[in-house]
MIDOSE-1310 file (N, C-alpha, C; in nm, 2 decimals, decimal comma, always signed):
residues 256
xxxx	+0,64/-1,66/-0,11/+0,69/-1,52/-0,13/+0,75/-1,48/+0,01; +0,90/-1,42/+0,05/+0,97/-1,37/+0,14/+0,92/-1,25/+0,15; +0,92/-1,21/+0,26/+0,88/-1,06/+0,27/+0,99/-1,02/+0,38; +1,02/-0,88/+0,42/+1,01/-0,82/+0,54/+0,98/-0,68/+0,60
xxxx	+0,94/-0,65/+0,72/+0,82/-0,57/+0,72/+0,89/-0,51/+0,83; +0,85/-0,31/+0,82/+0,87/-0,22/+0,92/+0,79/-0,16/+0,89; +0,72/-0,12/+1,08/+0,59/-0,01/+1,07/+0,70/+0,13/+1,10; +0,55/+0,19/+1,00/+0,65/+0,33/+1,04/+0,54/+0,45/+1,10
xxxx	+0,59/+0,47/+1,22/+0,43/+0,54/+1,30/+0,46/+0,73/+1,25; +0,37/+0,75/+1,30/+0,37/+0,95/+1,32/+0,43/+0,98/+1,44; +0,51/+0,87/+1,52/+0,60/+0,91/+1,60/+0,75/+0,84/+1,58; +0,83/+0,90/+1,69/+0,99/+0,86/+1,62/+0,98/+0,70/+1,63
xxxx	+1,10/+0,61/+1,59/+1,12/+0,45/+1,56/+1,26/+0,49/+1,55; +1,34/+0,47/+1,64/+1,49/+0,49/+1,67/+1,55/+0,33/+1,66; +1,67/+0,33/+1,61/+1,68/+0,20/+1,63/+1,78/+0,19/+1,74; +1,92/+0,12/+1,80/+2,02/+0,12/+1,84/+2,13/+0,20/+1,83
xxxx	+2,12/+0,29/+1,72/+2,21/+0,40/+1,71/+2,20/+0,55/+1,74; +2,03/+0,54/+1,75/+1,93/+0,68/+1,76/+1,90/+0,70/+1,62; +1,89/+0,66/+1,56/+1,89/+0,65/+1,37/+1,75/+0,60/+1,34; +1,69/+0,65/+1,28/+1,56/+0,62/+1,18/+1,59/+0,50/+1,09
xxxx	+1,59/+0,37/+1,13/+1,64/+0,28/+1,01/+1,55/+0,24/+0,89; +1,56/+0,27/+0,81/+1,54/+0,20/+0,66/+1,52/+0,12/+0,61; +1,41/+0,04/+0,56/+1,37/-0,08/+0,54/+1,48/-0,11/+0,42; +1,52/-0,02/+0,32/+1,54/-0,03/+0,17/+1,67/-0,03/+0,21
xxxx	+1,71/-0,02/+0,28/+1,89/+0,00/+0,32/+1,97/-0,14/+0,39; +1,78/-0,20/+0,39/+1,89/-0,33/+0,48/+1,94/-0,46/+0,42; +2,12/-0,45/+0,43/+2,18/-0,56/+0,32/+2,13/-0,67/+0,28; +2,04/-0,70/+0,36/+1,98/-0,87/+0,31/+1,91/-0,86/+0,21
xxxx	+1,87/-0,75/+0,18/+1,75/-0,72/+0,08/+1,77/-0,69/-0,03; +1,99/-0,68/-0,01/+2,01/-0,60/-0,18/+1,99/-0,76/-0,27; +2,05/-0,70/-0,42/+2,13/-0,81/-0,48/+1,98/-0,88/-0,57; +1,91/-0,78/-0,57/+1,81/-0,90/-0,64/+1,67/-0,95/-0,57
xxxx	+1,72/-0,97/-0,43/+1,63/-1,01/-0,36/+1,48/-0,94/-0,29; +1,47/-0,85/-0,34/+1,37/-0,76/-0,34/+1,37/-0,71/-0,46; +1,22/-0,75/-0,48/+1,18/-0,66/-0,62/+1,09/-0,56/-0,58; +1,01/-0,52/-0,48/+0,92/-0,38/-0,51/+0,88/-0,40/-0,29
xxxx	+0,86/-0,23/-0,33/+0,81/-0,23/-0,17/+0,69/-0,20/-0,16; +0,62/-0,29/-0,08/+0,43/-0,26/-0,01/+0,41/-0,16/+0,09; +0,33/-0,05/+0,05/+0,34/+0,02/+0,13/+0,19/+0,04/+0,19; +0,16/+0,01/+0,30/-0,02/+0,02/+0,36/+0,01/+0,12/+0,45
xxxx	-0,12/+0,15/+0,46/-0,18/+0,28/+0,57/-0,21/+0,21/+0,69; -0,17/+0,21/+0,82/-0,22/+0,18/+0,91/-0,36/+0,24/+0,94; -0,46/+0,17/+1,02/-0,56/+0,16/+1,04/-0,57/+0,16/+1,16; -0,67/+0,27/+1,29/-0,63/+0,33/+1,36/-0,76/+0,18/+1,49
xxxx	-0,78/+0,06/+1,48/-0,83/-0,02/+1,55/-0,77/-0,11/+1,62; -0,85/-0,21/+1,64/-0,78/-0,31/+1,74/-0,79/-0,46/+1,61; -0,67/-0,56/+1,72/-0,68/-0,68/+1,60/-0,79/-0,78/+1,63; -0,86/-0,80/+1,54/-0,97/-0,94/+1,56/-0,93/-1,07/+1,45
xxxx	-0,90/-1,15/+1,49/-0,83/-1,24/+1,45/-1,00/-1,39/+1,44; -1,02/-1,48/+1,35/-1,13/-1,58/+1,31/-1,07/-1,67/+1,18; -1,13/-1,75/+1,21/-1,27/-1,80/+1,33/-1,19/-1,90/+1,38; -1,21/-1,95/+1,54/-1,35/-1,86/+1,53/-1,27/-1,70/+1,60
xxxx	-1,37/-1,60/+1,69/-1,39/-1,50/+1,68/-1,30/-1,44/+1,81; -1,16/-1,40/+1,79/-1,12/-1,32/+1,93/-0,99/-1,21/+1,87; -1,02/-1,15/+1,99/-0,93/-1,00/+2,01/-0,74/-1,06/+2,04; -0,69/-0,94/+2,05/-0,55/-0,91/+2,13/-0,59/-0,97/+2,26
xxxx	-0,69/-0,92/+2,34/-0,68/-0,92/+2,46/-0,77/-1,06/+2,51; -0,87/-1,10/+2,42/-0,90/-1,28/+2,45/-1,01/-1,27/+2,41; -1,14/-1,38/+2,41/-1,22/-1,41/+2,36/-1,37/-1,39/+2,41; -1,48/-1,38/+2,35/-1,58/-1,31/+2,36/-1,60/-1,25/+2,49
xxxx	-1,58/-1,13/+2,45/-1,54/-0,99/+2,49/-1,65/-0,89/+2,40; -1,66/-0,78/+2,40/-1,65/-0,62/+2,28/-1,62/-0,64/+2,18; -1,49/-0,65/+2,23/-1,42/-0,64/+2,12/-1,41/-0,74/+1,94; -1,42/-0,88/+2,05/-1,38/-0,97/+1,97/-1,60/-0,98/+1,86
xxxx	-1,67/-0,96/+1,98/-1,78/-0,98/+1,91/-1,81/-0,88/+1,74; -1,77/-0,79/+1,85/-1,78/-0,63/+1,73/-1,70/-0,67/+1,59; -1,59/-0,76/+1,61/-1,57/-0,79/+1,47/-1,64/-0,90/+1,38; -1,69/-0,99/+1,48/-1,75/-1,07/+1,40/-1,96/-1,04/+1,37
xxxx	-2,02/-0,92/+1,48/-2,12/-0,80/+1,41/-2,04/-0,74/+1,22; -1,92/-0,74/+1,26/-1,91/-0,60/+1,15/-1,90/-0,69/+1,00; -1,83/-0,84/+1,06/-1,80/-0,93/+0,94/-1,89/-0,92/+0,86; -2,01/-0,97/+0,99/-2,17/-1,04/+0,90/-2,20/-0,97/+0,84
xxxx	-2,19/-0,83/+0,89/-2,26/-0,76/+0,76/-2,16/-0,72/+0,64; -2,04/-0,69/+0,69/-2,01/-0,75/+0,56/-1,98/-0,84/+0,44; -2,03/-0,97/+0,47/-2,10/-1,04/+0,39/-2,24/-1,03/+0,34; -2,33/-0,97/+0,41/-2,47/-0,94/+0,37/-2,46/-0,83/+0,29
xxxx	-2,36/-0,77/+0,30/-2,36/-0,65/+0,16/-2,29/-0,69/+0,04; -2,22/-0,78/+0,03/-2,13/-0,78/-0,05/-2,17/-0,99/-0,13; -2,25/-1,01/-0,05/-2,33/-1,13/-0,13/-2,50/-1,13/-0,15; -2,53/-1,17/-0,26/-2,65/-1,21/-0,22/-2,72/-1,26/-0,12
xxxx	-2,67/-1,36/-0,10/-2,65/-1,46/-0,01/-2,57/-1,44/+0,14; -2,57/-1,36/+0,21/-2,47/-1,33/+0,26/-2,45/-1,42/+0,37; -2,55/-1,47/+0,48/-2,53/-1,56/+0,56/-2,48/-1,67/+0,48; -2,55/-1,77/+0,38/-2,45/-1,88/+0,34/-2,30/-1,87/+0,31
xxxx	-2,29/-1,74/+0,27/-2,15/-1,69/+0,23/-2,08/-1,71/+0,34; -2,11/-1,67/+0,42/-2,04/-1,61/+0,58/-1,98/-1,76/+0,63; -2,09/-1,89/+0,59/-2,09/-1,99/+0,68/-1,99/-2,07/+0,57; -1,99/-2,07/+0,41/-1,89/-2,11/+0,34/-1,73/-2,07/+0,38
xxxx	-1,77/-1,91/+0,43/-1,58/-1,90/+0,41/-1,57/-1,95/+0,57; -1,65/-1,94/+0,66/-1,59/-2,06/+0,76/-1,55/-2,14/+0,78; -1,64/-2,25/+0,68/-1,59/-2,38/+0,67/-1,51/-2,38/+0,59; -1,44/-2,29/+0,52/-1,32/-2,30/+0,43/-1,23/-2,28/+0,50
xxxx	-1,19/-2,21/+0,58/-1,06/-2,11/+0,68/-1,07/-2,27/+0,77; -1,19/-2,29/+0,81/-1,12/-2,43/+0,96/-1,05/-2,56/+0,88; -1,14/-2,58/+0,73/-1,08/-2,69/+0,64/-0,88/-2,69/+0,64; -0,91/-2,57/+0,62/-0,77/-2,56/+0,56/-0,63/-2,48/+0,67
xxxx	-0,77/-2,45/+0,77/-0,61/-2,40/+0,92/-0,60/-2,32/+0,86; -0,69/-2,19/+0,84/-0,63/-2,04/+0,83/-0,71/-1,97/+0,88; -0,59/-1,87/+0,97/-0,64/-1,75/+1,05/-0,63/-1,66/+0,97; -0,78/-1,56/+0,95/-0,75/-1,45/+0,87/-0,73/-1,31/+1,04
xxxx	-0,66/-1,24/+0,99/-0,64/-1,12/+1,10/-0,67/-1,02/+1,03; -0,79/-0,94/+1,13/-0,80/-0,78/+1,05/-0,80/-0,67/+1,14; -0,82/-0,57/+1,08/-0,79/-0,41/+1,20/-0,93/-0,41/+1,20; -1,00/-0,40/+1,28/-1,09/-0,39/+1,34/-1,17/-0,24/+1,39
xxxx	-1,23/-0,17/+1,32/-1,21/+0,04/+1,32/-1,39/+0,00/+1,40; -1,42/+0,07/+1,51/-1,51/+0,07/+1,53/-1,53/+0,25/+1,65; -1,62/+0,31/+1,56/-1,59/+0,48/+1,67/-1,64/+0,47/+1,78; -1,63/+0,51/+1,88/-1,65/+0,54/+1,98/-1,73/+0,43/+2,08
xxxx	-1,76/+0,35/+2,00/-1,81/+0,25/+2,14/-1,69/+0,14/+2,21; -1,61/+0,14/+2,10/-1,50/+0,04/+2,17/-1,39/+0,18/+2,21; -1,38/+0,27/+2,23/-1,25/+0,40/+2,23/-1,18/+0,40/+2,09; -1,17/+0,54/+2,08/-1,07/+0,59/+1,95/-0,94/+0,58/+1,97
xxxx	-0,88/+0,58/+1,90/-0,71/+0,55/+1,86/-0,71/+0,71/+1,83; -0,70/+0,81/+1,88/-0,65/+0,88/+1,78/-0,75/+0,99/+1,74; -0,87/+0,94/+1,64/-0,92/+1,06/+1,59/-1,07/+0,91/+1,58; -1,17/+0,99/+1,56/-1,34/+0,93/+1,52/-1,30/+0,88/+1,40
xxxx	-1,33/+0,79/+1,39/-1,31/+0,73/+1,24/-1,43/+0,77/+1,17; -1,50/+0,74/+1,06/-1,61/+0,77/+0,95/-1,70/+0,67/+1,01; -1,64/+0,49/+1,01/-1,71/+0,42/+0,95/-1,66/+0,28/+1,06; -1,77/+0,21/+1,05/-1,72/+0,13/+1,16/-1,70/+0,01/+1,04
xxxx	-1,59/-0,04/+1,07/-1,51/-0,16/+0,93/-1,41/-0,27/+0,98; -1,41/-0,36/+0,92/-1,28/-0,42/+0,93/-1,23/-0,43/+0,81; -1,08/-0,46/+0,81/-0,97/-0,41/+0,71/-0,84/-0,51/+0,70; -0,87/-0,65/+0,64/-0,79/-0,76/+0,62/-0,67/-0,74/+0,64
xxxx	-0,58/-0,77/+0,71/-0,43/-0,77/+0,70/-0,34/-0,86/+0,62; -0,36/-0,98/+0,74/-0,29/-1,12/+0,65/-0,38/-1,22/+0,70; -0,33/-1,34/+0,68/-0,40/-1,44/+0,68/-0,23/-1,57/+0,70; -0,29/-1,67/+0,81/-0,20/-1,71/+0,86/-0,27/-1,86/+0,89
xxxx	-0,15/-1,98/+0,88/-0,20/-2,11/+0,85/-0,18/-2,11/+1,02; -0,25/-2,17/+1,08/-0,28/-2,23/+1,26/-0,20/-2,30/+1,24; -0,13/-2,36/+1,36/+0,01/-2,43/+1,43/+0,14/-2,42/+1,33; +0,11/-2,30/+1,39/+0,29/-2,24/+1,30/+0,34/-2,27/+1,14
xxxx	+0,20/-2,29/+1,09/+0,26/-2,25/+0,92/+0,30/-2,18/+0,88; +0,30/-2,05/+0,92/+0,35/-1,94/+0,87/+0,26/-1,84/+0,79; +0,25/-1,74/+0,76/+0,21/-1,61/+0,71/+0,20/-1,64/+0,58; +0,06/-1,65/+0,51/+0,04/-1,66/+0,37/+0,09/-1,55/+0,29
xxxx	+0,11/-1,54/+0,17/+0,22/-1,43/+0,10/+0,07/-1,31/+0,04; +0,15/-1,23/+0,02/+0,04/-1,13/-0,05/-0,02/-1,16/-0,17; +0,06/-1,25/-0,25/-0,07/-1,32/-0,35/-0,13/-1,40/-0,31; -0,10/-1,46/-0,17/-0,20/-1,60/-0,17/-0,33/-1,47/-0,09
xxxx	-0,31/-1,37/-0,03/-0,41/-1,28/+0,05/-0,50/-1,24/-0,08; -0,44/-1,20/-0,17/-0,53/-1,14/-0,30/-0,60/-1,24/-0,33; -0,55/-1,38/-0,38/-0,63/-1,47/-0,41/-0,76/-1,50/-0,36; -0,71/-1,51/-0,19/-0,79/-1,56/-0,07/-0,95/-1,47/-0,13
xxxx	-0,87/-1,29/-0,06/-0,95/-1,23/-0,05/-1,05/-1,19/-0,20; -0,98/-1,22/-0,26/-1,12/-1,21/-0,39/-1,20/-1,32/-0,43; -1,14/-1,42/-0,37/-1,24/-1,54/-0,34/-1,41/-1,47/-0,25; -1,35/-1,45/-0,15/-1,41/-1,40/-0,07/-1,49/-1,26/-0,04
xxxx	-1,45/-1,20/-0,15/-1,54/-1,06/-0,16/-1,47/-0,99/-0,02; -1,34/-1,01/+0,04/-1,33/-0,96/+0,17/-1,25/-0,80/+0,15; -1,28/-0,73/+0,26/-1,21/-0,62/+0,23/-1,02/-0,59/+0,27; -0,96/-0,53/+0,20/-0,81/-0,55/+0,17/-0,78/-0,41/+0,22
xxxx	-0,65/-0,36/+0,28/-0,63/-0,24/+0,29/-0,59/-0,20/+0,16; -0,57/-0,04/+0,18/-0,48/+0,03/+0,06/-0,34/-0,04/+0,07; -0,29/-0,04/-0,05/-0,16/-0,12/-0,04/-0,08/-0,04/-0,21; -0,02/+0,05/-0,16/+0,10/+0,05/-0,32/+0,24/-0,03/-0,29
xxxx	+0,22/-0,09/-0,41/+0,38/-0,16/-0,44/+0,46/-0,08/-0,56; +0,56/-0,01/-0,52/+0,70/+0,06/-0,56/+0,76/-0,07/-0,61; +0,82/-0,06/-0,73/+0,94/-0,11/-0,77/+1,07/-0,07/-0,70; +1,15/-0,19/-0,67/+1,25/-0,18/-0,55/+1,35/-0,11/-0,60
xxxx	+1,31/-0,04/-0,72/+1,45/+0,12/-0,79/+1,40/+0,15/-0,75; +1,30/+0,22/-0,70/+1,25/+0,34/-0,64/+1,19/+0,32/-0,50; +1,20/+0,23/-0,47/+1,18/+0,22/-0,30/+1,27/+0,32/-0,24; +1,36/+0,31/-0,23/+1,46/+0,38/-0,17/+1,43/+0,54/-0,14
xxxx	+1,36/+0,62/-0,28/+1,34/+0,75/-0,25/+1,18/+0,73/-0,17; +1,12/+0,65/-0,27/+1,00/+0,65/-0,19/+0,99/+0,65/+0,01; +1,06/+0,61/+0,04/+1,07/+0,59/+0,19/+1,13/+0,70/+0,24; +1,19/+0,76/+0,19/+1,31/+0,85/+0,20/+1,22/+0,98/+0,28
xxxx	+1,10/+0,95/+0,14/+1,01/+1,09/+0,11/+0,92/+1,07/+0,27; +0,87/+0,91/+0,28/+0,75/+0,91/+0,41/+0,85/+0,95/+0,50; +0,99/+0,90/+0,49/+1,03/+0,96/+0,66/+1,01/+1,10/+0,69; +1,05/+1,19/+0,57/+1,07/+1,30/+0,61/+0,92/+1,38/+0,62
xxxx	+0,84/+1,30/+0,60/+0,67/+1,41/+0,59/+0,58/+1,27/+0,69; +0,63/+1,22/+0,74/+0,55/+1,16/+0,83/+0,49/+1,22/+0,97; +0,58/+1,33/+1,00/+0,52/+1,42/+1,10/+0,40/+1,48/+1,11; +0,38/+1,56/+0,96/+0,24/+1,62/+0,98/+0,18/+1,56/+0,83
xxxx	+0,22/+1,46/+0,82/+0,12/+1,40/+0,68/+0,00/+1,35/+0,66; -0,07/+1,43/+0,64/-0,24/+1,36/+0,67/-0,28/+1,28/+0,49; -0,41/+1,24/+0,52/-0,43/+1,11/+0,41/-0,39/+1,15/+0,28; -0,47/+1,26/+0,28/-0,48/+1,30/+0,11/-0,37/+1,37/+0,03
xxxx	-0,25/+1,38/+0,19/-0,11/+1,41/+0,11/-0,04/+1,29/+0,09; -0,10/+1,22/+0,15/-0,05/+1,07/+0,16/-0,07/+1,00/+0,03; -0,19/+1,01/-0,01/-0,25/+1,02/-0,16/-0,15/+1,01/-0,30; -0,15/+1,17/-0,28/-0,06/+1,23/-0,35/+0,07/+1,22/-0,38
xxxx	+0,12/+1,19/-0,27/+0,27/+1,09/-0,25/+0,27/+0,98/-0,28; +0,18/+0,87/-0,28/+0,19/+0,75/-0,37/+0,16/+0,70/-0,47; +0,05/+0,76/-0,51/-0,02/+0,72/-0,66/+0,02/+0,76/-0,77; +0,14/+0,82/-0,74/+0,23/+0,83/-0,86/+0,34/+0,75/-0,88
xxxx	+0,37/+0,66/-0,75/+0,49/+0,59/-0,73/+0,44/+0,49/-0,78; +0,32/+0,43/-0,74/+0,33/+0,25/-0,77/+0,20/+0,20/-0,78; +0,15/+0,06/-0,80/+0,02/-0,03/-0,88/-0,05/-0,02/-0,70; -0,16/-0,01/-0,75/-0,24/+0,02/-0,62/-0,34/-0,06/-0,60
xxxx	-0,33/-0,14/-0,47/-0,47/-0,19/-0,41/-0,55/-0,13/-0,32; -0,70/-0,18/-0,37/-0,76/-0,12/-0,24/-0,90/-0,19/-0,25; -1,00/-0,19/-0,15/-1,12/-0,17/-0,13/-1,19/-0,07/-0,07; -1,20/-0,01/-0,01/-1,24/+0,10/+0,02/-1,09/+0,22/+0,07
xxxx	-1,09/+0,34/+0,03/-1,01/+0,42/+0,03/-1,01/+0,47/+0,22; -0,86/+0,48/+0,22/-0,86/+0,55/+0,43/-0,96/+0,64/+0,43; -0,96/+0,77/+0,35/-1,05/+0,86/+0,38/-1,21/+0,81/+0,38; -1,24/+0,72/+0,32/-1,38/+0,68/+0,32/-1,43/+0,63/+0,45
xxxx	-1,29/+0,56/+0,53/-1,37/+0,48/+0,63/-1,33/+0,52/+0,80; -1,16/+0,59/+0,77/-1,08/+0,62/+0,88/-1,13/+0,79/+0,89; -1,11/+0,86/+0,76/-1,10/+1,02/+0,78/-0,97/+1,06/+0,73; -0,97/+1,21/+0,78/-0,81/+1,25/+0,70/-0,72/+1,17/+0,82
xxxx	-0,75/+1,20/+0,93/-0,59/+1,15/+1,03/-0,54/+1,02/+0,96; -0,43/+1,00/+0,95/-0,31/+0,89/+0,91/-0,26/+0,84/+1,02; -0,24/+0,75/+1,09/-0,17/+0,73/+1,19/+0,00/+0,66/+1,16; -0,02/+0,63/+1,08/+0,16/+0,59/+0,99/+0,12/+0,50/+0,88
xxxx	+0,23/+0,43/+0,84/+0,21/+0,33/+0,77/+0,30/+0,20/+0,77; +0,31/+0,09/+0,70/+0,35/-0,02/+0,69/+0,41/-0,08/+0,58; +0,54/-0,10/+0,63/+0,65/-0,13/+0,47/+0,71/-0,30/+0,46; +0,68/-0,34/+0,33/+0,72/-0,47/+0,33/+0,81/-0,46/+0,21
xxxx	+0,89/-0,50/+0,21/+1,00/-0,61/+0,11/+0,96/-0,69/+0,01; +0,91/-0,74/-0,07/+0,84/-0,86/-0,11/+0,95/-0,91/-0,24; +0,96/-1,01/-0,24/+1,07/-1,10/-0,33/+1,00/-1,11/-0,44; +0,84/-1,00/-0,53/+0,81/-1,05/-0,61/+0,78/-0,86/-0,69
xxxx	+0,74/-0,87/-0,81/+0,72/-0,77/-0,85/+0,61/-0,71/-0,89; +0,55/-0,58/-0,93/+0,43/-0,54/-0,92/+0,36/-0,60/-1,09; +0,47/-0,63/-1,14/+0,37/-0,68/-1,27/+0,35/-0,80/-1,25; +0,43/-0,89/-1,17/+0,37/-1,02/-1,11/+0,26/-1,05/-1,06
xxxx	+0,23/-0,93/-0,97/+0,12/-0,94/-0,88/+0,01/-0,85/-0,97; -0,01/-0,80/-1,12/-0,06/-0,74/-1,15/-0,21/-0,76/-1,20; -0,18/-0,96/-1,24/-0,32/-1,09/-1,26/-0,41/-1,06/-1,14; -0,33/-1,06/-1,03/-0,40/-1,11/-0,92/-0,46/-0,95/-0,84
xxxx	-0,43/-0,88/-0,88/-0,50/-0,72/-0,85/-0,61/-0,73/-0,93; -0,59/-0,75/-1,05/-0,72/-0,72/-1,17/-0,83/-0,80/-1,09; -0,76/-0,93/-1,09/-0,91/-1,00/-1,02/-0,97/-0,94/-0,92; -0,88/-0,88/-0,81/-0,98/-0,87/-0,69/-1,03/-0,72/-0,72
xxxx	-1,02/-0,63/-0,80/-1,05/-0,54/-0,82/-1,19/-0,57/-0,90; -1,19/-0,72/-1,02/-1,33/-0,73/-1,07/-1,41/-0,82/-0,97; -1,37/-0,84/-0,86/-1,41/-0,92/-0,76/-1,52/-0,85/-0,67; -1,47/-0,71/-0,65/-1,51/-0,66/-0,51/-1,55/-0,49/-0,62
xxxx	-1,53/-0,46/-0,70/-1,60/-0,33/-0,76/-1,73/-0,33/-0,74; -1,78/-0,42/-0,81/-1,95/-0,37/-0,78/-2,01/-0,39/-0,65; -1,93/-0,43/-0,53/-1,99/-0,41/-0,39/-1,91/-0,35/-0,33; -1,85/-0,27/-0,37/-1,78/-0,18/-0,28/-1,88/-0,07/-0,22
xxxx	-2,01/+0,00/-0,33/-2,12/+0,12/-0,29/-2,18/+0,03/-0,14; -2,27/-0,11/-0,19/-2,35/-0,16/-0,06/-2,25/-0,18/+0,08; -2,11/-0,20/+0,05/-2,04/-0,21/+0,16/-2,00/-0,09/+0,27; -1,98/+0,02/+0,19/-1,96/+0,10/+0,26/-2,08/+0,20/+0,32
xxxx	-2,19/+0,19/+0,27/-2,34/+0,20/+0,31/-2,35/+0,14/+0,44; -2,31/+0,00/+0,44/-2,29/-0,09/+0,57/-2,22/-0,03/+0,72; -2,12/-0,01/+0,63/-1,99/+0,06/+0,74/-2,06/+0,20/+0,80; -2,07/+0,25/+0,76/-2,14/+0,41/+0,77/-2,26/+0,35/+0,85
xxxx	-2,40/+0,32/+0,83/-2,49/+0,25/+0,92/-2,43/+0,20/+1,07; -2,34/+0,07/+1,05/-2,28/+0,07/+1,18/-2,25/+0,20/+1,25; -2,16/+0,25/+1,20/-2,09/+0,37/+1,25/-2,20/+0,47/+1,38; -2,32/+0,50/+1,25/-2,44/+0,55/+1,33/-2,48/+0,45/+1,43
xxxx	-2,48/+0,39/+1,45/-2,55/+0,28/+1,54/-2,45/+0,29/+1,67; -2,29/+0,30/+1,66/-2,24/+0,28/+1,71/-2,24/+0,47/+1,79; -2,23/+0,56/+1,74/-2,23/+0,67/+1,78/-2,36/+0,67/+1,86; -2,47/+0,66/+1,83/-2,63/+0,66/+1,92/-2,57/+0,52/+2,01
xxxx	-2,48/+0,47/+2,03/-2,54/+0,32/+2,12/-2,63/+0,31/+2,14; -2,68/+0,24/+2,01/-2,80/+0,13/+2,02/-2,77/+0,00/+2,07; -2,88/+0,03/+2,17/-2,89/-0,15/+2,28/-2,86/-0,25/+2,20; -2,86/-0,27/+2,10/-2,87/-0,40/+2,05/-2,68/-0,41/+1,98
């Protein structure tokens, strides 16, 4: 699956003209070759990229540990089994040379982006084959991740007729648009993924969002939603229990 992708922050994004450019405007994309646009919430953390376990800034560190603290337990909530689980999807990701990358939300003991988040979390992005294979597509992420019981951001896919206004609409309310208008502005446009909702884990603040292109369409991808949605429903309560716990843990900095 082709994609192409523009972040769009709560501050300006000028291009070469002084102009707000348009993901849905750009010619490569007419003619067919886009069928619907992905639209995610940005997530106000740092990147932790595994296994094995490191940050943006390098390797066991804070940073990079704190995601792989937040992983484990998110496997221990969301399996029975959760250590074997933890140690199967490792040796699956090195078998096969894949980097999974996620936003990494942890309050106040690593610094805030922005605003206190809820919940200390990580929040899947993409997943990426080691020595330049390239970026696995958003079905092979769905697949992955409902293999995996892993957690997925919010993601609506717009049909590429209605992309156009749909973006039209974030430019112009991206200034003061917090979550739950954010909400409201998408869930009527298009087929929705998620694991845990922004407000559950981030709060109202929005920090922008994230627009992709994808060569495929939302009834296409519609198999592969059902599953990870019958994948990850019934542990979404113990997971976010998890997140929240951390969270506390992380506000008291506890020694451990």
């Amino acid at each position: 699956m082709r994609c192409s992708s523009h972040f769009l922050p709560k501050f300006d994004n000028l291009d070469s003209t002084g102009e707000s450019p348009r993901l849905t405007a750009d010619p490569a994309l007419a003619g067919g070759v886009a069928k619907c646009l992905a639209i995610s919430k940005k997530h106000s953390g740092h990147l932790v990229m595994c296994p094995p376990f490191y940050s943006k800034n390098g390797s066991a560190n804070a940073f990079s540990r704190m995601g792989e603290i937040i992983l484990r337990a998110h496997f221990k909530a969301a399996w029975p089994d959760g250590e074997a689980q933890f140690d199967a999807w490792w040796i699956h990701a090195e078998a096969h040379a894949l980097c999974y990358c996620f936003e990494c939300v942890v309050p106040r003991l690593l610094g805030d982006h922005g605003a206190t988040p809820k919940a200390a979390y990580m929040v899947l992005t993409c997943v990426t084959h080691t020595g330049g294979g390239g970026i696995l597509s958003p079905a092979q992420l769905l697949a992955l991740a409902a293999a995996w019981r892993l957690p997925l951001n919010e993601v609506w896919y717009v049909r590429w007729e209605e992309a156009g206004a749909v973006e039209d609409s974030l430019h112009e309310k991206r200034w003061t648009i917090g979550d739950e208008e954010a909400d409201r502005e998408l869930e009527r446009r298009g087929t929705y993924q998620g694991f845990l909702s922004h407000s559950l884990t981030q709060g109202p603040v929005l920090e922008g969002f994230v627009l992709m292109a994808l060569d495929t369409s939302p009834h296409e991808l519609a198999p592969l939603l059902a599953a990870y949605e019958a994948a990850v429903a019934p542990v979404r309560e113990a997971c976010l229990a998890a997140y929240l716990g951390l969270a506390a843990a992380c506000h008291a900095q506890e020694s451990w």
